[in-house]
C-alpha positions as a printed NumPy array, in Angstrom:
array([[ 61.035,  50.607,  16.099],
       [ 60.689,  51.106,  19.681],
       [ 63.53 ,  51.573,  21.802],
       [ 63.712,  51.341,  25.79 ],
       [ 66.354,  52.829,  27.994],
       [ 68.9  ,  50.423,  29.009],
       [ 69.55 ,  51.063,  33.058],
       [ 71.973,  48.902,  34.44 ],
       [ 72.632,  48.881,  38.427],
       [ 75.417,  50.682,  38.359],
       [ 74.712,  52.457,  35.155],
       [ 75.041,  56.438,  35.801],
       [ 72.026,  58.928,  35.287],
       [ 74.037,  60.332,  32.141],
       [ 73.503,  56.899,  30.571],
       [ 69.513,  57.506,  30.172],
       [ 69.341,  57.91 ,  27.123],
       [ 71.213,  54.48 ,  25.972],
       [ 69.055,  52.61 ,  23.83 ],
       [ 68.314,  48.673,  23.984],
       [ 68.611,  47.472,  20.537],
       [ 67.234,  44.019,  21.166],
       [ 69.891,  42.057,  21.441],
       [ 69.703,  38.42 ,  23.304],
       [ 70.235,  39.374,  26.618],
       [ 72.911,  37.124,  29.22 ],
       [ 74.06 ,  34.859,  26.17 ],
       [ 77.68 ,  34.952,  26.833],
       [ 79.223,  34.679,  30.582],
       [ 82.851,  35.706,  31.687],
       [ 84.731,  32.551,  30.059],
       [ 82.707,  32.975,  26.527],
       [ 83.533,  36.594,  26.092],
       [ 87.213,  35.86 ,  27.277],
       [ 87.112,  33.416,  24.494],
       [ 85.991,  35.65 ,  21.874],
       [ 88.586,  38.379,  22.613],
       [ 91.607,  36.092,  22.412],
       [ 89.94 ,  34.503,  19.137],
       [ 89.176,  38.166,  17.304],
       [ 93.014,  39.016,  18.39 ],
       [ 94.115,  35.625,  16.251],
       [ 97.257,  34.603,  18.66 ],
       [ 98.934,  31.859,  16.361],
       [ 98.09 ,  34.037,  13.062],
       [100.019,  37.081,  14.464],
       [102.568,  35.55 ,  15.427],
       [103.458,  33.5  ,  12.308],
       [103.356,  36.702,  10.43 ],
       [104.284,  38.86 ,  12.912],
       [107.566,  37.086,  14.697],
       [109.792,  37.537,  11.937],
       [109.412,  40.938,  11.308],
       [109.76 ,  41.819,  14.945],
       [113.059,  39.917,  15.023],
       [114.08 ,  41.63 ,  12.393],
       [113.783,  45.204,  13.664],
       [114.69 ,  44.458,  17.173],
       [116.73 ,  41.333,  17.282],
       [116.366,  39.473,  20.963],
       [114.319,  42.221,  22.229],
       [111.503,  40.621,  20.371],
       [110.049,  39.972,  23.707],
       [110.576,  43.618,  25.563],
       [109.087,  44.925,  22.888],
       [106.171,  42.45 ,  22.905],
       [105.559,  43.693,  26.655],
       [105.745,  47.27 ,  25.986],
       [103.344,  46.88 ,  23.01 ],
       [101.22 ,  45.276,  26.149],
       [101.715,  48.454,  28.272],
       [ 99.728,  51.236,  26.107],
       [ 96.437,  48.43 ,  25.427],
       [ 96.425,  47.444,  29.316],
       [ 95.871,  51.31 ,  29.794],
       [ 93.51 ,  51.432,  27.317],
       [ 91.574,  48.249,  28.488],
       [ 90.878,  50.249,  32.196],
       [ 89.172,  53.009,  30.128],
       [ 86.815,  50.578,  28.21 ],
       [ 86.281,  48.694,  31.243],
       [ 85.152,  52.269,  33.371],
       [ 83.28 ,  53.272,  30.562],
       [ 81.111,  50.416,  30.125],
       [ 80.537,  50.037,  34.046],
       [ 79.128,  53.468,  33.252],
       [ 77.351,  52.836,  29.787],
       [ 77.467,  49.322,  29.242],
       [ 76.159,  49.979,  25.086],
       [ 77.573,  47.836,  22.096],
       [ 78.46 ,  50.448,  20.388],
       [ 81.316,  51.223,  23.012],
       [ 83.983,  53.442,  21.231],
       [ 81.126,  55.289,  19.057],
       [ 78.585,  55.49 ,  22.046],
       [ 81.202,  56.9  ,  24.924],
       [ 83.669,  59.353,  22.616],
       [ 79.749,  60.715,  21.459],
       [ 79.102,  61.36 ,  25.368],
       [ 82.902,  62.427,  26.27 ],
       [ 83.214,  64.585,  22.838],
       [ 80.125,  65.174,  21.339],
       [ 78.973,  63.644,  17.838],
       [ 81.105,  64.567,  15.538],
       [ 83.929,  63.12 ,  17.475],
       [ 82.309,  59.858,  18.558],
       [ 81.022,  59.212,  14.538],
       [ 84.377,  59.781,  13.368],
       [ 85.743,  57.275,  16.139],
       [ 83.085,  54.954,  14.906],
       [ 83.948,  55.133,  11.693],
       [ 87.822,  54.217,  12.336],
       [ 86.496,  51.013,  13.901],
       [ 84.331,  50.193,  11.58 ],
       [ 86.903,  50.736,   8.259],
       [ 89.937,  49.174,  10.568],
       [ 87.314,  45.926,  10.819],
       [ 87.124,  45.721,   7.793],
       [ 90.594,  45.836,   6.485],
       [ 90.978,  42.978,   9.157],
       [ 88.352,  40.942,   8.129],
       [ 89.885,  41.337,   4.579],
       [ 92.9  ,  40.813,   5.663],
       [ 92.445,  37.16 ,   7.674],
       [ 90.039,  36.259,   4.789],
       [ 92.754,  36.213,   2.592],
       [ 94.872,  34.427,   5.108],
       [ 92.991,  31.624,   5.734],
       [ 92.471,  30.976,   2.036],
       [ 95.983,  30.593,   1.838],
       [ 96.738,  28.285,   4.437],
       [ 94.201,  26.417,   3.306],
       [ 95.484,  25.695,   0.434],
       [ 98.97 ,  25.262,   1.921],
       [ 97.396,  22.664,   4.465],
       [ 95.677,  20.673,   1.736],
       [ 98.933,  20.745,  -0.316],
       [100.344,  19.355,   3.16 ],
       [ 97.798,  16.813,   2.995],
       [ 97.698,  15.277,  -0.023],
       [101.312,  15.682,  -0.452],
       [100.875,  17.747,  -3.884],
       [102.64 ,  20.906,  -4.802],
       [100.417,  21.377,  -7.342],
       [ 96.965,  21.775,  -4.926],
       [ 98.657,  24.036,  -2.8  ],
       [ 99.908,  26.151,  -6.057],
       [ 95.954,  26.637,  -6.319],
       [ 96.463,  29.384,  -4.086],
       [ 98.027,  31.24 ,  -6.536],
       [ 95.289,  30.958,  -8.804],
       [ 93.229,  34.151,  -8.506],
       [ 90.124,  32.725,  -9.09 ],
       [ 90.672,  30.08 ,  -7.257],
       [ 91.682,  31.952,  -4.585],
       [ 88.993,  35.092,  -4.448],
       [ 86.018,  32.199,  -4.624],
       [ 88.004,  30.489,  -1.736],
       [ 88.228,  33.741,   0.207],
       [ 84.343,  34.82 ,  -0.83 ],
       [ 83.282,  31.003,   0.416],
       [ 85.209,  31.388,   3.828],
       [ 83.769,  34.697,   4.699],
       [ 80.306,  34.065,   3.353],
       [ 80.577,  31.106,   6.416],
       [ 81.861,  33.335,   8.424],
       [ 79.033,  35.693,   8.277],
       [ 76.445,  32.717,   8.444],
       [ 77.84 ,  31.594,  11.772],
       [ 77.83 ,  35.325,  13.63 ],
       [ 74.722,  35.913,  11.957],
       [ 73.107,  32.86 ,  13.61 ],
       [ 73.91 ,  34.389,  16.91 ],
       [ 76.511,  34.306,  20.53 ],
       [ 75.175,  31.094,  21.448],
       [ 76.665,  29.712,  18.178],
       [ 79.612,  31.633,  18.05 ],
       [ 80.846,  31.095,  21.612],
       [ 79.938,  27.446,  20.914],
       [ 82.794,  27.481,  17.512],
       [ 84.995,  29.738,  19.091],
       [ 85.947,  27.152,  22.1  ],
       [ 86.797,  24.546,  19.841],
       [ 89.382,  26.822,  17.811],
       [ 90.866,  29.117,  20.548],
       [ 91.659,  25.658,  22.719],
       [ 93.321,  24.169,  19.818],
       [ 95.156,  27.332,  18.964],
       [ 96.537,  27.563,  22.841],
       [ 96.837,  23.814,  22.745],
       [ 99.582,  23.911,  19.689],
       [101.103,  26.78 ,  21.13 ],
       [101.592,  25.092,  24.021],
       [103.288,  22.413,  22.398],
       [105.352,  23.997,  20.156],
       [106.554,  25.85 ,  22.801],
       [107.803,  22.873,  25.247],
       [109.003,  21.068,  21.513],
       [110.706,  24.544,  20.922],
       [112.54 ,  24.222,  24.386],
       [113.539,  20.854,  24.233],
       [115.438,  21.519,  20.819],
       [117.327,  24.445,  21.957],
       [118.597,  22.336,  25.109],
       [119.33 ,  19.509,  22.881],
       [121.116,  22.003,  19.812],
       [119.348,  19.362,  17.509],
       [118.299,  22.322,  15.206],
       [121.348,  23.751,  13.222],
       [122.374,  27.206,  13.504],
       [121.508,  29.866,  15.868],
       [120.042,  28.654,  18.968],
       [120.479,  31.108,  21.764],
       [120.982,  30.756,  25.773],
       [117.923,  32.305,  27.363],
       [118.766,  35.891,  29.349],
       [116.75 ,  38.041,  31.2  ],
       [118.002,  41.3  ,  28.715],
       [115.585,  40.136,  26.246],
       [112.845,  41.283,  28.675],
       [114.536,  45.31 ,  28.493],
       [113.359,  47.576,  25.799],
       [116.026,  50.024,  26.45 ],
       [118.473,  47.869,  24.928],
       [116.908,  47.949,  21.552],
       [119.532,  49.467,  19.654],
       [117.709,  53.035,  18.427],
       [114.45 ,  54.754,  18.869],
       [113.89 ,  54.255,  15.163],
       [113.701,  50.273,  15.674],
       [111.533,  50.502,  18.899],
       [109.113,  53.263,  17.453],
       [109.097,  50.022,  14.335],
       [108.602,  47.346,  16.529],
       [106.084,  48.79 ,  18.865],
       [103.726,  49.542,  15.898],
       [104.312,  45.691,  14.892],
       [103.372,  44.8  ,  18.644],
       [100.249,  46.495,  18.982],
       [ 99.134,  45.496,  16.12 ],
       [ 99.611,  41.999,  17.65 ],
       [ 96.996,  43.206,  20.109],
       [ 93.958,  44.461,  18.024],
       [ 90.652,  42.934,  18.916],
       [ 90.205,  42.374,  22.186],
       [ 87.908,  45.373,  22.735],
       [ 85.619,  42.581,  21.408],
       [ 84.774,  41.367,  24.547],
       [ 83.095,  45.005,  24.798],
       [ 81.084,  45.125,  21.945],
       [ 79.393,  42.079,  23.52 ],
       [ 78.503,  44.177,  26.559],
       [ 74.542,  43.552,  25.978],
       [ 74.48 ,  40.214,  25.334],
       [ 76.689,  39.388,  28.452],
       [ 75.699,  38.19 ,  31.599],
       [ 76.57 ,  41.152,  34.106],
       [ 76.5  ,  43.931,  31.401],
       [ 78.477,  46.252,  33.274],
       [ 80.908,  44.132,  34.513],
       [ 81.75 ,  41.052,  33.049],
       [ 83.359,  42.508,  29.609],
       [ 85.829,  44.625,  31.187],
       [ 87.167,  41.613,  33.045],
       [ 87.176,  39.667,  30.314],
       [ 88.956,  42.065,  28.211],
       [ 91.707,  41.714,  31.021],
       [ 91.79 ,  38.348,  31.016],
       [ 92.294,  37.588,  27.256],
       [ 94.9  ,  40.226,  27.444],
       [ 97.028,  38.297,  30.191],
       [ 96.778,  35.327,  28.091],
       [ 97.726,  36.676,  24.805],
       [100.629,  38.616,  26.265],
       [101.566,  35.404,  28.085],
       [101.318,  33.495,  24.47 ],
       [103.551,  35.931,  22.728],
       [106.386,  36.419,  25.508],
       [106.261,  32.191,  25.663],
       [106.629,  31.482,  22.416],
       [108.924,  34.544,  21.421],
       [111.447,  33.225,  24.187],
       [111.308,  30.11 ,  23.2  ],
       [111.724,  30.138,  19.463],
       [114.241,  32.798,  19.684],
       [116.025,  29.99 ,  22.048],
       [115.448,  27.249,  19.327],
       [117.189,  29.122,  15.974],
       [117.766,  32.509,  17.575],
       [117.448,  35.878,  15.182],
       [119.635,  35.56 ,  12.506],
       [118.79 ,  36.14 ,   8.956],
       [119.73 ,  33.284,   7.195],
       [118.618,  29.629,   7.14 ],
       [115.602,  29.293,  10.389],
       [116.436,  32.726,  11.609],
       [113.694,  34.89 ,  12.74 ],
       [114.683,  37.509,  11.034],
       [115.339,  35.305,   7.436],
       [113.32 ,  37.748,   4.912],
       [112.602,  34.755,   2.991],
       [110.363,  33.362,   5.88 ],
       [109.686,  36.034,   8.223],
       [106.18 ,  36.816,   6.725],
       [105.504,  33.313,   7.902],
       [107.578,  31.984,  10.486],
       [105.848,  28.809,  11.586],
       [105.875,  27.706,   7.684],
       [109.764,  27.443,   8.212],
       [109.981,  26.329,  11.787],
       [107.054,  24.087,  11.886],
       [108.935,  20.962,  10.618],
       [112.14 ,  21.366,  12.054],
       [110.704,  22.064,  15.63 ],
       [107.94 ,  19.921,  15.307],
       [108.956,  16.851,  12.87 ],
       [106.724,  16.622,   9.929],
       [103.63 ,  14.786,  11.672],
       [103.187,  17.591,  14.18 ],
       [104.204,  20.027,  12.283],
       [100.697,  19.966,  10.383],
       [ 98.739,  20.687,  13.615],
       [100.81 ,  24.105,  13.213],
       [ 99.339,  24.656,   9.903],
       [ 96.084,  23.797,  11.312],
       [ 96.319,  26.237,  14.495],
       [ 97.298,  29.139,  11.894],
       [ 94.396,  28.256,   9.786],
       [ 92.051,  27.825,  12.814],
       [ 93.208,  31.222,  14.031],
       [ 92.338,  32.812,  10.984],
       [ 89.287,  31.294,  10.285],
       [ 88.291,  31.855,  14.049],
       [ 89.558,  35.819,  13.791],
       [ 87.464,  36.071,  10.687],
       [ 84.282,  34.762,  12.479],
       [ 84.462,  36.704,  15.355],
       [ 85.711,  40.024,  13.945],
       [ 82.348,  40.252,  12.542],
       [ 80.845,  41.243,  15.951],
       [ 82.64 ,  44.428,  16.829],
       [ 81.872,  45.683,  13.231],
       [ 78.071,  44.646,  12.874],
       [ 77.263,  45.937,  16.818],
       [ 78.778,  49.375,  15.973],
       [ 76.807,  49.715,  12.814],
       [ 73.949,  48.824,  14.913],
       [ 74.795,  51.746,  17.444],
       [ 75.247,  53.83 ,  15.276],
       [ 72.37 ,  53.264,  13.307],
       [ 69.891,  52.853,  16.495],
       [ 71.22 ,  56.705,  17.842],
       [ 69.903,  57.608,  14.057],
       [ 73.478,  58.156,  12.87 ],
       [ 73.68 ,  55.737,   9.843],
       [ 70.647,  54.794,   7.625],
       [ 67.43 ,  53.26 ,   9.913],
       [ 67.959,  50.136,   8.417],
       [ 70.921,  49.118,   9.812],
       [ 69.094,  48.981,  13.271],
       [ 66.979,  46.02 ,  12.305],
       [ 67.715,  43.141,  14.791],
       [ 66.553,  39.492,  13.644],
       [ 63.627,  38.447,  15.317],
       [ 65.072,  34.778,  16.098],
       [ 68.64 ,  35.186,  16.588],
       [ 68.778,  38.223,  18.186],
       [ 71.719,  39.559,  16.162],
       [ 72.198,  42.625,  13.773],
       [ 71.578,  40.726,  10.771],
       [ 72.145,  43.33 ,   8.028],
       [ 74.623,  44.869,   9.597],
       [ 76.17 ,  41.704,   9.827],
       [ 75.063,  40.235,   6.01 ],
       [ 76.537,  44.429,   5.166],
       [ 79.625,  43.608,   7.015],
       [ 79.998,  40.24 ,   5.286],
       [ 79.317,  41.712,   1.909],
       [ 81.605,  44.862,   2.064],
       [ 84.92 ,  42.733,   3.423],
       [ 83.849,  40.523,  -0.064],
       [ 83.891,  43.428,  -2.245],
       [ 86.544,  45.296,  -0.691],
       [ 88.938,  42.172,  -1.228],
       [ 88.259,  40.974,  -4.719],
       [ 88.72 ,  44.746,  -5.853],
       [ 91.799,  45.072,  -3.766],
       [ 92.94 ,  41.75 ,  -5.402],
       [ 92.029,  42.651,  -8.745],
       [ 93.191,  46.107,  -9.244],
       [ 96.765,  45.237,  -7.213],
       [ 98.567,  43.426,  -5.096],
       [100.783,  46.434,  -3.788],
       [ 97.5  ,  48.279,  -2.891],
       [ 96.322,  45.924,  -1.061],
       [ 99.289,  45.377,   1.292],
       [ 99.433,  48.958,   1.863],
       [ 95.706,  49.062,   2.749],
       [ 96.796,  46.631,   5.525],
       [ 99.875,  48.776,   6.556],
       [ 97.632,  51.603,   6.936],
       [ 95.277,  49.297,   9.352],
       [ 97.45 ,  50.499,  12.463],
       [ 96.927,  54.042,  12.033],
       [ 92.914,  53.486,  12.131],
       [ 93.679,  51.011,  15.142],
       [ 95.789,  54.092,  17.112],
       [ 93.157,  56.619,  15.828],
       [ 90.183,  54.616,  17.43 ],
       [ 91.783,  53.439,  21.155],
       [ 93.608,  56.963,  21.978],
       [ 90.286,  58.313,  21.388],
       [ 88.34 ,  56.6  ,  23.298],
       [ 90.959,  56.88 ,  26.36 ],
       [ 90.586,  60.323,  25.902],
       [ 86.861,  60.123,  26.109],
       [ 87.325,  58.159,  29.499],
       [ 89.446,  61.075,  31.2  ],
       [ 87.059,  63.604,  29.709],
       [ 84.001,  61.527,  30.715],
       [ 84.596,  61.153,  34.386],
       [ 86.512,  64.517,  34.749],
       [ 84.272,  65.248,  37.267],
       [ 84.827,  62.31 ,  39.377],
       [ 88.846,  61.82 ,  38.831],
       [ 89.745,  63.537,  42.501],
       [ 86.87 ,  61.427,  44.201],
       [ 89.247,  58.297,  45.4  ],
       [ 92.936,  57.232,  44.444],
       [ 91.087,  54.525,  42.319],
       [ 89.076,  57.182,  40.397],
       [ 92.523,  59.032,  39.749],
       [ 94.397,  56.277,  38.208],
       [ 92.004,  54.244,  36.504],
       [ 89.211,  57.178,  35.23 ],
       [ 92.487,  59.701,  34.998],
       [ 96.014,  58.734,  34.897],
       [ 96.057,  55.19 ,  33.228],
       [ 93.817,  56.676,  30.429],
       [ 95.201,  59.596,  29.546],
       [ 99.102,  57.9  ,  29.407],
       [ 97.835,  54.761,  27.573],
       [ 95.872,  57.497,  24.782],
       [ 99.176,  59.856,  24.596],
       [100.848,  56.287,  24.053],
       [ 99.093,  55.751,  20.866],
       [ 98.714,  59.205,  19.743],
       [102.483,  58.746,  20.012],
       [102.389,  55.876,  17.742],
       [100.066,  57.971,  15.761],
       [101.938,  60.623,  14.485],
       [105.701,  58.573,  14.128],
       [103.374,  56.148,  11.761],
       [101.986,  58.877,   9.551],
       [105.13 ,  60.811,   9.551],
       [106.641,  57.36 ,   8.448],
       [104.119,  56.319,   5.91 ],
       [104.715,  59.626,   4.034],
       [108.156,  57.858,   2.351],
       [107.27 ,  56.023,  -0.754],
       [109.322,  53.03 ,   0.881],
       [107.35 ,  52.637,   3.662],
       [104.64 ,  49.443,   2.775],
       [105.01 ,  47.868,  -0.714],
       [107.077,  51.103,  -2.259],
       [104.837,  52.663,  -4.267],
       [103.887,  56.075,  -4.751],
       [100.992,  58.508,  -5.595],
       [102.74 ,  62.048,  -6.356],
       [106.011,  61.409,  -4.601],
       [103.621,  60.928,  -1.501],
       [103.741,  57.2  ,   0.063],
       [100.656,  55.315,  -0.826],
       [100.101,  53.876,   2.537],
       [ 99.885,  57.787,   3.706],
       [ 97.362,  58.618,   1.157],
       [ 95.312,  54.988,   1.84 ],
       [ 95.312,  56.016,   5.609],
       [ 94.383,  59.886,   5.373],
       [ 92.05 ,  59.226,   2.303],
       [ 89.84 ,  56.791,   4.673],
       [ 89.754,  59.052,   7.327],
       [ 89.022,  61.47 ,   4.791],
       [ 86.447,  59.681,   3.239],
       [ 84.267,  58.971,   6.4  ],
       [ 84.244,  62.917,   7.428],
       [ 82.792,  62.893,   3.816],
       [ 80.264,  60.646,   4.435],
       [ 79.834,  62.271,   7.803],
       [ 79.243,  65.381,   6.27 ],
       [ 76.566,  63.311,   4.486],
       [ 74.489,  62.195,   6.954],
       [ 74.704,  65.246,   8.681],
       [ 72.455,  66.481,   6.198],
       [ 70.551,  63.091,   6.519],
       [ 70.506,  63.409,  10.07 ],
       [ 70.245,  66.783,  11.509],
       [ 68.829,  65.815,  15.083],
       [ 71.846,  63.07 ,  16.089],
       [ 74.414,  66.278,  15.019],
       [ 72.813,  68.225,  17.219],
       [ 73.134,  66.379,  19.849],
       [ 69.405,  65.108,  20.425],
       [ 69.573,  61.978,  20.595],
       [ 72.947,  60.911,  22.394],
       [ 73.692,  63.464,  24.745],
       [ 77.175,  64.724,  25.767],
       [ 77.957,  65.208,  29.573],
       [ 79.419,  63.86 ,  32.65 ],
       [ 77.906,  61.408,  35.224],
       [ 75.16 ,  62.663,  37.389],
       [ 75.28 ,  60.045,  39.736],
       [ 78.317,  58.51 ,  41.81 ],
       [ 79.249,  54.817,  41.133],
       [ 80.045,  52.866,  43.695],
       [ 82.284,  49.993,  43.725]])
């Protein structure tokens, strides 16, 4: 295969050696790749499973907490956006930690993408199976339809059917996955919106029983969570709540305005989906406040699915389905989309010769990675029906070990941005705080986040409970993927030699100034 420089206007000298990869050029504009990062994030499916929990660890401060998750990914966000102004490449985390670090570093970082995409994909596969079945249940009014669920064949040919669709769709292309993604983000917002004002309306009424709670400006002050221990918790729950919308990056070469239009994107989906969570947070806390009994946040028997519980006391029974509906279109939508950052990083990474050739191969009519996509599709299948098969417990502690990959990933690649432009950080003010400062706090941030999670996932307790050795299994499930992709590092090292040595992705700083 043939591969021509990519050289953007404002693309720096450094950036010469970026390779086009074929993908369909200007097929996504500013709204479409907004779109997609608030869909891959999955707003109403986070927050159903996510609320509770939150609650739970920090009472009312659900919301502070919920803005200070914000803080560390809007500090990461201004180093994707400068690095892809720079080296607008799909492969975005891999490509620029490879040019900040060198390639060991950036394949590693590539790696923790591509195994944290897949534990998502995974992940919302199995969610949207679920409520699935719950909505048809719903329905048809029949307990016993939506006990199919439970069924595990029934349920792992539900899941394999959903993400086999999934991977049709982002294998036909943007065009078609902008056009489905729309659809399900606007309903998503569209329930939200409602249940919100419905959520309101009840509290100032006290037509829900129990807990309601007066509205005060305290809930918006993380230093009144009461101890470190519960904010370190429910910071780790809130950035979680975040994941994804580096999407809008990954899309960089199919996007009108390469350079620029992703990074503003990426901003924009963040403002809404912090603006979603705050909302609705306020608001439900208002409607049955954080108690643990009865519709409490913080119930245990419902937190792992708030909206379940709240959906038809807050919403009567009619409504209440489009709630089941917006968690199963935010799922389905999440699954969809989530296939792009994976698939466009193989892609990198094979195209710069650092996984197998084959991977590189773009279709000739779509314009997509297709077996990087049909791989993508096909490992997520595997990885779930063995999860499901060999235990349940493992598989929720694969998915508590999802926000150490998701730390391990963004604080390198904030690094990389610092590192990158060292050269250019005392040029302007702007240079200094958004190639510099912002960076460097918003990586420290999440190595931060880093270490209190592994140190934490070392107790047996932490996750599902079990244990390998007296060790906690979500510790050895996070550390034995990292583990595993030095190993097949090491691997194609020998496969390889020429991308190790840095040949074919060089590592350096920008030769020419970019002006703004």
């Amino acid at each position: 295969m043939t591969h021509t420089a990519i050289r953007p206007p404002q693309a720096d000298d450094n950036a010469q050696d970026v390779r086009g990869k074929g993908l369909g050029g200007n097929s996504v504009g500013l709204m479409g790749s907004a779109v997609i990062g608030v869909s891959t994030v999955a707003p109403v499916y986070c927050l159903t499973s996510t609320l509770g929990s939150t609650a739970g660890e920090v009472g009312l401060q659900m919301p502070a907490i919920f803005l200070a998750g914000f803080l560390p990914m809007l500090l990461v966000a201004f180093a994707y956006r400068e690095l892809n102004r720079a080296v607008p490449d799909c492969g975005t985390s891999f490509t620029w930690t490879v040019k900040a670090f060198g390639p060991h570093v950036g394949w590693m970082c590539g790696w923790g993408l591509v195994i944290a995409t897949v534990i998502v994909l995974s992940n919302l596969a199995g969610v949207a199976t679920s409520y699935f079945w719950l909505l048809a249940g719903e329905l048809t009014g029949s307990d016993p339809v939506a006990a199919l669920d439970g069924n595990k064949a029934v349920h792992i040919t539900t899941c394999l059917l959903l993400i086999a669709a999934a991977t049709a769709i982002s294998y036909r292309g943007m065009t078609t996955t902008k056009s489905v993604q729309y659809a399900l983000v606007a309903l998503q917002l569209a329930v939200l919106v409602l249940f919100i004002a419905m959520a309101v309306e009840k509290a100032g009424s006290g037509a829900l029983p129990g807990g309601g709670v007066d509205f005060s400006w305290s809930w918006l002050n993380p230093f009144e969570v009461g101890s470190f221990a519960a904010f370190t918790a429910g910071l780790s729950l809130s950035i979680f709540m975040y994941w994804g919308w580096d999407t809008c990056l990954t899309t960089n070469e199919e996007t009108v305005g390469s350079d620029r239009t992703p990074g503003r994107a990426a901003l924009i989906a963040m403002v809404v989906l912090v603006g979603s969570y705050l909302l609705t947070g306020v608001a439900a806390q208002m409607a049955v406040g954080t108690g643990t009994e009865g519709l409490g946040l913080a119930n245990p028997e419902t937190s792992d699915n708030v909206f379940a519980a709240l959906a038809g006391p807050v919403m009567g029974n009619a409504l209440g389905i489009l709630l089941f509906v917006a968690v199963l279109a935010s799922a389905a939508a999440s699954l969809q989309t989530t296939f792009i950052p994976v698939a466009r990083t193989v892609l990198a990474m094979s195209t710069y010769e650092a996984l197998p050739a084959s991977y590189a191969r773009v279709h000739e009519r779509f314009r997509t990675p297709g077996r990087a996509t049909v791989a993508a599709g096909i490992a997520t299948g595997v990885f779930y029906t063995v999860m499901t098969l060999v235990s349940e417990h493992v598989l929720i502690d694969t998915i508590y070990a999802l926000g150490l990959m998701i730390c391990f990933y963004y604080a390198l690649t904030a690094f990389a941005c610092a590192w990158y432009f060292r050269a250019e950080l005392t040029r302007t003010p702007r240079d200094t705080l958004f190639k510099g400062v912002f960076p460097v706090l918003g990586g420290i941030l999440l190595t931060a986040v880093f270490a209190k999670t592994l140190y934490d996932m070392w107790d047996p307790a932490y996750g599902s409970g079990s244990s390998v050795l007296g060790v906690g299994s979500v510790f050895v499930i996070g550390v034995g993927l990292l583990l595993l992709g030095a190993a097949l590092m090491a691997g194609m090292r020998r496969r390889s030699p020429a991308f190790f040595r840095g040949e074919v992705l060089t590592t350096g700083t920008p030769a020419l100034v970019i002006k703004d």
